[in-house]
C-alpha positions in Angstrom: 0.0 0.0 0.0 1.1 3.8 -0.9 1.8 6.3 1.5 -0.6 9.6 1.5 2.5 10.7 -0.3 2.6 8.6 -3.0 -0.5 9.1 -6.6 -2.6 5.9 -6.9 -2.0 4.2 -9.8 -4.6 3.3 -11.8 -4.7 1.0 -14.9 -7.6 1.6 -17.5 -9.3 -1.9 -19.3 -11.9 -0.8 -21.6 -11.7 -0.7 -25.8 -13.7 2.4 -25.7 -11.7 5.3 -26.5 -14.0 8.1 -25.0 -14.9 5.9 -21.6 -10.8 6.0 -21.6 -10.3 9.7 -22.4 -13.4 10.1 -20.1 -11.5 7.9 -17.2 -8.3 9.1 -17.9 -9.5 13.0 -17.7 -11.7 12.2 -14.2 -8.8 10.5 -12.3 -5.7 12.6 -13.6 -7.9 15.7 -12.2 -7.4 14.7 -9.0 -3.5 14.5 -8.8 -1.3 14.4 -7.0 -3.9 12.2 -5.0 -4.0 9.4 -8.2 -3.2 9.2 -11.5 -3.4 7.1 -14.7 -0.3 5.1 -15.6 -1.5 2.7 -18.2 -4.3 2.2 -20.4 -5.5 -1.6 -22.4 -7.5 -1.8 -24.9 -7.3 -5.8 -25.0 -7.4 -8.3 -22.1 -3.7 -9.6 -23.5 -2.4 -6.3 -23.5 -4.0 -5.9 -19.9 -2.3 -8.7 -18.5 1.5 -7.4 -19.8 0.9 -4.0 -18.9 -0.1 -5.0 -15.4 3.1 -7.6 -14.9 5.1 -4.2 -15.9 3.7 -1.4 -14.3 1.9 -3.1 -10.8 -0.5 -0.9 -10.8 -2.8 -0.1 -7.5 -6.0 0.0 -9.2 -7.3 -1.2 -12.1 -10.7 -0.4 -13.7 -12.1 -3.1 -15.0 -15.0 -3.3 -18.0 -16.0 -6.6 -19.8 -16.0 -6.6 -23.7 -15.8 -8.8 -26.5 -12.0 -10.5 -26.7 -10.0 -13.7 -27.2 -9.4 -14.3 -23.2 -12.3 -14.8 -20.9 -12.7 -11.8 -18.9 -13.5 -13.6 -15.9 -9.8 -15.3 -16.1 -8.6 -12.5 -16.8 -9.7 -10.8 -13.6 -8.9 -14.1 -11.6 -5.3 -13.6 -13.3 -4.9 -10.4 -12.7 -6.1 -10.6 -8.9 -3.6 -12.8 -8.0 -1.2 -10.3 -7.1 -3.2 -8.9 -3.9 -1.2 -5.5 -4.1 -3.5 -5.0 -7.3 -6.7 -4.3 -7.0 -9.6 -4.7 -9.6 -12.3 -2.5 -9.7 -15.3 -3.7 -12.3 -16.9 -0.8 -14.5 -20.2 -1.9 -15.6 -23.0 0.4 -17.4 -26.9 0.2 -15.9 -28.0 -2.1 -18.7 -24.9 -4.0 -19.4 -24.8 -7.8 -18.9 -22.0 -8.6 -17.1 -21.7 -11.4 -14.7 -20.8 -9.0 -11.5 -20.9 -11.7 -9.1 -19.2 -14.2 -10.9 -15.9 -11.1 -11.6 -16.2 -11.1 -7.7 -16.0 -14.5 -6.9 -13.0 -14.5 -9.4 -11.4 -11.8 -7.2 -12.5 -8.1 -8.2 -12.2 -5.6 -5.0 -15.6 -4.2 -5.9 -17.9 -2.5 -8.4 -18.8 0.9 -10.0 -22.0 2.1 -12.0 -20.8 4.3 -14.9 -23.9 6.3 -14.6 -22.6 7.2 -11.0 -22.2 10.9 -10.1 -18.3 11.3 -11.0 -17.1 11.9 -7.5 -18.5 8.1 -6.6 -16.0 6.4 -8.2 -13.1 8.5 -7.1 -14.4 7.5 -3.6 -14.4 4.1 -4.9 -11.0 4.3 -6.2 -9.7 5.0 -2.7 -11.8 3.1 -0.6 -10.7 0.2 -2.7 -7.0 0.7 -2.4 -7.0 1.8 1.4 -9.0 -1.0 2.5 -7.3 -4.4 3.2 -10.9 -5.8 3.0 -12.9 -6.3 -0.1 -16.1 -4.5 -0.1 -19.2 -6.2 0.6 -19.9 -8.5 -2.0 -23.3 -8.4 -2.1 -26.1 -8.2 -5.8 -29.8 -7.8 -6.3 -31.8 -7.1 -8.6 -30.8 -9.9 -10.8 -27.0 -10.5 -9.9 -27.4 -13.6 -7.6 -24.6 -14.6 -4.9 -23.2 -13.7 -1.9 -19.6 -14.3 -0.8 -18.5 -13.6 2.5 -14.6 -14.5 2.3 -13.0 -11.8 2.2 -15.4 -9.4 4.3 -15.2 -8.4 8.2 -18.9 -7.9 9.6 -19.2 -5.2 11.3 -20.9 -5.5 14.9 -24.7 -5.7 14.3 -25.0 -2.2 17.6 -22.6 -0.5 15.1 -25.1 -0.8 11.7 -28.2 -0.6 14.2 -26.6 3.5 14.9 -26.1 4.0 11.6 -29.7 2.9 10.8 -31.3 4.9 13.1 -30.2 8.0 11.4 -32.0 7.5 8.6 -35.2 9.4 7.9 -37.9 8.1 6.8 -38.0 9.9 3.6 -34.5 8.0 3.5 -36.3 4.4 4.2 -38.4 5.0 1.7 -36.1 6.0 -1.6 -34.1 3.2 -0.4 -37.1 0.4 -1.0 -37.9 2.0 -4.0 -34.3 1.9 -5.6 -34.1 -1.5 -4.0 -37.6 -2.6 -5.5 -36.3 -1.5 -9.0 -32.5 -1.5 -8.9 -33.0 -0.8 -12.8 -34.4 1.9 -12.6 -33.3 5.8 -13.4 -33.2 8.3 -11.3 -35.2 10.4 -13.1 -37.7 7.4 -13.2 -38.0 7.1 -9.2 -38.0 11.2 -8.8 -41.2 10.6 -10.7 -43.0 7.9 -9.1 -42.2 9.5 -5.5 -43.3 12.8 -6.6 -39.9 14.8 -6.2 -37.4 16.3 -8.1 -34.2 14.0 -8.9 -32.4 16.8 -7.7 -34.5 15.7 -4.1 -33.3 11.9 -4.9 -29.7 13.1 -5.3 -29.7 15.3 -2.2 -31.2 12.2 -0.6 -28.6 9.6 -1.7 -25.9 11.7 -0.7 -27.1 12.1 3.1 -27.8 8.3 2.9 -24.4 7.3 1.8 -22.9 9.9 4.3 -24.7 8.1 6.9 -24.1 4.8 6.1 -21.0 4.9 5.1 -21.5 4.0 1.4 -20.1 4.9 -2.0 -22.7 4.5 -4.5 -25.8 3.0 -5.5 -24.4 -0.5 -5.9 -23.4 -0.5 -2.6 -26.7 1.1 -1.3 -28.0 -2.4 -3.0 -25.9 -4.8 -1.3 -26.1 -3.0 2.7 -30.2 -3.1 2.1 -30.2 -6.6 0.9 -27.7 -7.8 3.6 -29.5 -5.6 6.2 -32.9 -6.3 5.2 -33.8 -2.3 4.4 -35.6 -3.3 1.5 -38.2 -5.5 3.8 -38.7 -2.4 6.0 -42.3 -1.4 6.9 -41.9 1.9 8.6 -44.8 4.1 10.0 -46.9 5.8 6.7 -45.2 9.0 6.1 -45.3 11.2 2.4 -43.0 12.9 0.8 -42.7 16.8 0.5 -41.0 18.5 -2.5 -39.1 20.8 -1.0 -37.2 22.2 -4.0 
């Protein structure tokens, strides 16, 4: 692991030039923090420029290619100072848990609000721990090697922050992990700019990244069961 001194290097997978430009623009904004030291646009060229450069992160996507991606992954996670990180789009089949299993540190939504996946980028390479590996909403599977419960007191707290407005966005993302935020807005009656307002005080208080892993804390701590007291929701803005 770096010191605070030291840029996160990060590898680019992808064989789409502008999600690479778009990648490679997002993370090298944020240097001397992290930086981009490779890019592949093929899984063979992935695995050599990894074995040369060791790289601390590498953003992940599946595409069409000789090698399996899931080996591929597996390959590349075999050197535990290297950590993958899968980019997958809303509507994009990819076999999430499956790349888990095989060893990737975690996933990000590439519709996520920029900032998400710089937090992701960090929280991947800071924490010894993979995050919690966890899918609904059609990704089956749960694997808990790797992952450290935390004590149930602990995740009770952080529950009981939540507003009720909160509990309720959170079923209904949960009920239809599909769905856009736009889409939700309008069958809550509030402005996406509400839901986003709303998602950001609910990762704050849980101590989430993004909406993937707002999906796997309600399914593990059964949030999207939750039958709270009837309460509406307000458009404030």
């Amino acid at each position: 692991m770096t010191d605070q001194k030291t840029p996160i290097s990060v590898m680019l997978v992808d064989c789409r030039p502008l999600v690479l430009v778009g990648l490679h623009d997002l993370i090298n904004a944020r240097k001397p923090r992290m930086e981009v030291t490779g890019q592949a646009t093929t899984y063979t060229h992935a695995l050599d420029l990894a074995d040369q450069l060791r790289p601390h992160v590498i953003f992940f996507s599946f595409f069409p290619d000789a090698l399996n991606p899931l080996e591929v992954v597996a390959e590349l996670s075999r050197n535990t100072e290297m950590k993958v990180l899968l980019l997958k789009g809303l509507y994009e089949a990819v076999p999430a848990a499956q790349a888990i299993e095989a060893g990737a540190r975690g996933i990000v939504l590439a519709e996520d609000p920029t900032e998400s996946i710089v937090q992701a980028i960090l929280k991947v390479h800071h924490s010894d721990v993979a995050m919690d590996r966890a899918w609904v909403g059609g990704l089956s599977g749960y694997a808990a090697a790797g992952h450290v419960p935390l004590k149930c007191n602990v995740e009770q707290a952080k529950q009981a922050r939540l507003t009720l407005r909160e509990r309720e966005l959170i079923r209904a993302i949960v009920g239809e992990p599909s769905a856009k935020y736009v889409s939700i807005a309008g069958r809550l009656g509030i402005s996406e700019h509400t839901v986003h307002n709303h998602l950001s005080n609910i990762y704050q208080k849980l101590d989430l990244i993004n909406r993937i892993d707002l999906l796997m804390y309600a399914q593990k701590h059964g949030l999207n069961h939750e039958v709270p007291p009837n309460s509406v929701w307000v458009k404030l803005d």
